[in-house]
C-alpha positions, 0 to 999 in steps of 0.5 A: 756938509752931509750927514747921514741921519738914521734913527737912534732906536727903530722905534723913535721918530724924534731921536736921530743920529748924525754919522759923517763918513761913517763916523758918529758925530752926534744926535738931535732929539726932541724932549718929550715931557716937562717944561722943555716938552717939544724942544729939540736938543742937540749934541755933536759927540764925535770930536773930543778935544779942543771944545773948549777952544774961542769960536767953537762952542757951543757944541750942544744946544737947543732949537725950536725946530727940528730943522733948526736942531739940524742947522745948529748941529751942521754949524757947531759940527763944522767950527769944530772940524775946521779947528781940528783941522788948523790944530791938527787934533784928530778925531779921538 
């Protein structure tokens, strides 16, 4: 699975969003400040239904890593599409 990762603003270094085909489906950061200072967040947004479904969550989470965001994110983005696909609900 590809994503196109760009900047969310041209300014930030830690804060990305993930396009598939175009598409946004969701964005990795990393929290700057308080007790979670450094972790990595990330959050698949682009599909709308069916995220309550056994298998599929979680969608958004936390990583120690930046490379673990992006593994995490990749994982969750794909139970999610194939779901979609077996239930025939579309990208809202």
């Amino acid at each position: 699975m590809t994503f196109t990762w760009r900047r969310t603003f041209p300014e930030t270094h830690h804060y990305f969003v993930a396009e598939e085909a175009g598409q946004h489906v969701g964005r990795i950061r990393r929290i700057h400040g308080g007790p979670q200072d450094g972790v990595w967040t990330r959050s698949c947004t682009g599909r709308q239904r069916g995220h309550e479904a056994t298998g599929v969550r979680p969608l958004n989470g936390e990583a120690a890593t930046q490379d673990e965001a992006i593994k995490a994110f990749a994982a969750a983005w794909s139970r999610d599409k194939a779901r979609s696909v077996r239930t025939v609900l579309t990208l809202a």
